[in-house]
C-alpha positions in Angstrom: -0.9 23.9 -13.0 -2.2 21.2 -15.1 0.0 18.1 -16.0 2.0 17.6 -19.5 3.2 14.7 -21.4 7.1 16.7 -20.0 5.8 16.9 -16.7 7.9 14.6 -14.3 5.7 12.7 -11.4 7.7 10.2 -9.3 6.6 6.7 -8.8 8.6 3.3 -7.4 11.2 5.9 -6.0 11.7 6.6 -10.0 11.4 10.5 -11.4 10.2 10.4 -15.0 8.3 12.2 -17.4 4.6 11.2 -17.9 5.1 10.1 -20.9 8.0 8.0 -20.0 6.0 6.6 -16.8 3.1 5.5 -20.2 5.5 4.0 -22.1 6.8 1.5 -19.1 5.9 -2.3 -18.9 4.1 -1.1 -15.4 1.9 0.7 -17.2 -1.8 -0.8 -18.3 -2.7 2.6 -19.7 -1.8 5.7 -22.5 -0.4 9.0 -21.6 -3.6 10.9 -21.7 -5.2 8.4 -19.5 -2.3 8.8 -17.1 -2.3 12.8 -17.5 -6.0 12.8 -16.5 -5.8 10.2 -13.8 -2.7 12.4 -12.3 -4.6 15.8 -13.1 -7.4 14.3 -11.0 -5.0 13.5 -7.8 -4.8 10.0 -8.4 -1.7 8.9 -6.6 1.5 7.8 -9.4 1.5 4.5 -8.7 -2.3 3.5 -8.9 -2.3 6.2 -11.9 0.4 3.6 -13.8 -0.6 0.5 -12.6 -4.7 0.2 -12.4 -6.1 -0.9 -15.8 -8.8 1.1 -17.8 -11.9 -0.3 -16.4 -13.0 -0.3 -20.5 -10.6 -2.8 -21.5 -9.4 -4.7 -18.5 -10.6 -8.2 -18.2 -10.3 -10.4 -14.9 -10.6 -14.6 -14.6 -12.0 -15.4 -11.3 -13.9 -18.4 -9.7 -13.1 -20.0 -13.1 -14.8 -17.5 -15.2 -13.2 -14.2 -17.1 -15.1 -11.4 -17.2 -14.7 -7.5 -17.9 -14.3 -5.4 -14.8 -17.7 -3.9 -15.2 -19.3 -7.0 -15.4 -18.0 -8.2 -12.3 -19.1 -5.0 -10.4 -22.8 -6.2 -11.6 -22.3 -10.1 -10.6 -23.8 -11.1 -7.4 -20.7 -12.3 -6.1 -19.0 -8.5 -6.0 -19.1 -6.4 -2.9 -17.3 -3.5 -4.9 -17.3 -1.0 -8.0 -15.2 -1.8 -10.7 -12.9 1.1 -9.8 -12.0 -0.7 -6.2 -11.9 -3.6 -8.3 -9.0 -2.5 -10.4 -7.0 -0.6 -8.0 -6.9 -3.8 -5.7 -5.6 -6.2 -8.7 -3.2 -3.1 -9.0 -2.3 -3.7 -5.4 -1.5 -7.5 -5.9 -5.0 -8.9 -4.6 -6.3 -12.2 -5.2 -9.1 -11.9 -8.2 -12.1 -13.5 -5.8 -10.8 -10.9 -3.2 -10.9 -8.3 -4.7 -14.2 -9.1 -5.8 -15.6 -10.5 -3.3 
């Protein structure tokens, strides 16, 4: 059954609606982003906390950079989608890079 902004998905040991969940300070992203990312099996927590990989920007080794420019530096061992879902997970910037 596909997801709705109504739908209720529970995260942080919380039961809210998606579009409640969007509209929390956890949340980098909209509520279609979140519906698709939920839709798509993503778990609720890295659905609500990774950043769009459009937008998000990262300073590491003294430099700021958007995600997908760090997946094409030499330095990065990653995608940009591991990337994001580590900062999400409370990683260091180069470690999650690197």
């Amino acid at each position: 059954m596909p997801y709705s902004r109504h739908h209720e998905i529970t995260a942080f040991g919380e039961r809210r609606s998606v579009s409640v969940w969007a509209e929390d300070e956890r949340c980098s992203i909209d509520y279609v982003t979140l519906l698709q990312r939920v839709e798509r099996g993503w778990s609720p927590e890295d659905a609500i906390t990774t950043p769009s990989l459009r937008r998000a920007e990262l300073t590491a080794w003294g430099e700021t950079k958007r995600l997908f420019e760090w997946a094409r530096d030499p330095r990065c061992r990653t995608q940009a989608s591991a990337i994001a879902t580590r900062i999400a997970r409370g990683w260091a910037p180069e470690d999650a890079i690197a």
